[in-house]
C-alpha positions as CSV (number, residue, x, y, z in Angstrom):
1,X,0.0,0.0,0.0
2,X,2.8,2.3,1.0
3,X,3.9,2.4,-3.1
4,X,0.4,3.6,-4.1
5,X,-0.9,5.9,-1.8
6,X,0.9,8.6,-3.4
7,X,-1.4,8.5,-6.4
8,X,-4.6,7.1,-4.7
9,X,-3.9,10.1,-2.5
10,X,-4.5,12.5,-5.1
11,X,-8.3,11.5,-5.2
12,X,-9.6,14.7,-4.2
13,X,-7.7,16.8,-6.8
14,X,-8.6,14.3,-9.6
15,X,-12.2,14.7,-8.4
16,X,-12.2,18.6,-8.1
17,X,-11.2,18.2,-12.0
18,X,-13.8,15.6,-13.2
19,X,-16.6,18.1,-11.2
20,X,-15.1,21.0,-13.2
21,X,-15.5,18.9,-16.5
22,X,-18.6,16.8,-16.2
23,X,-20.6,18.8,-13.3
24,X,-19.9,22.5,-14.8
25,X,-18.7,23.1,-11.0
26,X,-16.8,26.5,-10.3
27,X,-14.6,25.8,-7.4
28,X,-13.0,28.8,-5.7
29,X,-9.1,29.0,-5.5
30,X,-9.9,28.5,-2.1
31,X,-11.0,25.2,-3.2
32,X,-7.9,24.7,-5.5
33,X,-5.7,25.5,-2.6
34,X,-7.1,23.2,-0.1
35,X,-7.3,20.4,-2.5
36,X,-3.5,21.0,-3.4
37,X,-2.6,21.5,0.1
38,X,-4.7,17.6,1.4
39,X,-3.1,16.4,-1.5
40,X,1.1,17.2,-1.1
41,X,0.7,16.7,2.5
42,X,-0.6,12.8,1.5
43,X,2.3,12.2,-0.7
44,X,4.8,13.9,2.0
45,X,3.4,11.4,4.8
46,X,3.4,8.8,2.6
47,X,7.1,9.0,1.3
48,X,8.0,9.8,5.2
49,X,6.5,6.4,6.3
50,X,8.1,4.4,2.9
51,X,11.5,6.0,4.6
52,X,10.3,4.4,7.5
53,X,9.4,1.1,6.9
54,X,11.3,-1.7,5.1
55,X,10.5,-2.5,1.5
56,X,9.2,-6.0,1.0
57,X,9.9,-7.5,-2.3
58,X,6.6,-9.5,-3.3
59,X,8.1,-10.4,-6.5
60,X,5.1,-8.4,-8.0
61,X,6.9,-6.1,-11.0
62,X,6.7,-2.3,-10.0
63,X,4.4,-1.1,-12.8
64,X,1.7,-3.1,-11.3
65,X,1.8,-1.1,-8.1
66,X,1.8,2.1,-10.5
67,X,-1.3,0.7,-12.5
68,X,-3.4,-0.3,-9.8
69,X,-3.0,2.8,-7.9
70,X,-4.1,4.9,-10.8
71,X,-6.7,2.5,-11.1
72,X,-8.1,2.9,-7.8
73,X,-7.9,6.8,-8.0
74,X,-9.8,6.9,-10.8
75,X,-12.5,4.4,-9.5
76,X,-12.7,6.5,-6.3
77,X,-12.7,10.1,-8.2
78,X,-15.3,8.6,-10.8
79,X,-16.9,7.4,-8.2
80,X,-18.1,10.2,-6.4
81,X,-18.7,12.5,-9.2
82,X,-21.2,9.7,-10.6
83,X,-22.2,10.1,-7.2
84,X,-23.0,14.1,-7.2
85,X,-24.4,13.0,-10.4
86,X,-26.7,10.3,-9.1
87,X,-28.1,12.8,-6.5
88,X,-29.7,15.2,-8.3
89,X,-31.8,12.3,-10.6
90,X,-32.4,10.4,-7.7
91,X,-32.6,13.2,-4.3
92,X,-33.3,10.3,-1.3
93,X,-29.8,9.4,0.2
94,X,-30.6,6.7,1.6
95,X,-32.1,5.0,-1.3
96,X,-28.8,6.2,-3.4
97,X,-26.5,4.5,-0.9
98,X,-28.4,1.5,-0.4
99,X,-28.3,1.0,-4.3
100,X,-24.5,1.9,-3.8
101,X,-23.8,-0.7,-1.1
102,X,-25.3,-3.1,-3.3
103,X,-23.7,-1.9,-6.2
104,X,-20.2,-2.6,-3.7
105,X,-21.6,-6.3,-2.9
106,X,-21.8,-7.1,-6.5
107,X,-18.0,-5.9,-7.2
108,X,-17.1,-7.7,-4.2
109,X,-18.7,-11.1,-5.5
110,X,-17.4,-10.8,-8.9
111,X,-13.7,-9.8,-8.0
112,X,-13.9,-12.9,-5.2
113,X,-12.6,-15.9,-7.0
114,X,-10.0,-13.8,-9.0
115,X,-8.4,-12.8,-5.1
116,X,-5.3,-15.4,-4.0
117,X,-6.5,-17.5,-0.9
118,X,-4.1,-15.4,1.2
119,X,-6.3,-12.4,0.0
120,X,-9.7,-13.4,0.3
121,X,-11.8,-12.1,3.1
122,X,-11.4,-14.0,6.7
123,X,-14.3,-13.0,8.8
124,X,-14.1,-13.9,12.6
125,X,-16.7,-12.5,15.0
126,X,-15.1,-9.5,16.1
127,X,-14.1,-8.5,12.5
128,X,-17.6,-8.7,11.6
129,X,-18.9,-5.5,14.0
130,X,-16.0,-3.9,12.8
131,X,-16.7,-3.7,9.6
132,X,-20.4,-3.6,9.7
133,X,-19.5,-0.2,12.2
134,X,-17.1,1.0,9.7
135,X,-19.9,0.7,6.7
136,X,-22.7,2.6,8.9
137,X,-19.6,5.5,9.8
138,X,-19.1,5.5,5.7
139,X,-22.7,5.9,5.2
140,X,-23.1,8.8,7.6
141,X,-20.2,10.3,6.4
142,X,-21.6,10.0,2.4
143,X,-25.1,11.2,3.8
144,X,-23.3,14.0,5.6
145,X,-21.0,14.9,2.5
146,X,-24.0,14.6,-0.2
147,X,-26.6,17.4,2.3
148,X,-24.2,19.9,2.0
């Protein structure tokens, strides 16, 4: 993770652009600045703690770190454009993430048998609550974002 997060990290700025393009947004250079600001101080934590840590060698070559971490920030910046989209056809929030959570499930289902069995999901008891907490917190925090 530590070799991505540099460009999934960049999310919000990639995001601020595709709103510009497809949303006819005007974002302030408030906005501009902010975005910026989130964004170098992800990449500088995230080269700080590569310093840090020891590099594993997975054997994986180092494009594929480079291809799935653009692909991940564009899914995530997509994402919640299609999102700010979505909201004005359809205005109930809670009907919009309930079709997103579903929309999650079936992503989840399909990418399952292609996942290594090291990297398949291992649900215990405990891990359970924590992600069923950790899915409500991400739906309050979409409900919150998408009011405002």
């Amino acid at each position: 993770m530590a070799r991505t997060i540099s460009i999934v990290g960049s999310t919000p700025l990639l995001t601020v652009f595709i709103a510009v393009l497809l949303l006819g947004e005007s974002p302030t250079t408030l906005t501009y600045l902010g975005t910026f600001s989130i964004v170098s101080g992800v990449i500088f934590l995230a080269n700080e703690q590569r310093a840090i840590t020891k590099k594993e060698n997975t054997g994986r070559p180092i494009w594929s770190y480079f291809i799935f971490g653009v692909g991940s920030l564009l899914a995530f910046s997509i994402a919640t454009a299609l999102r700010k989209i979505a909201i004005h056809m359809l205005p109930s929030l809670s009907l919009g993430l309930t079709v997103s959570g579903l929309g999650a499930l079936l992503v989840i289902i399909f990418w399952y048998p292609f996942l290594s069995p090291s990297d398949r999901l291992k649900f215990n008891h405990q891990s359970f609550w924590y992600f069923i907490v950790s899915g409500g917190l991400a739906a309050l925090g979409h409900l919150a974002l998408f009011a405002a």
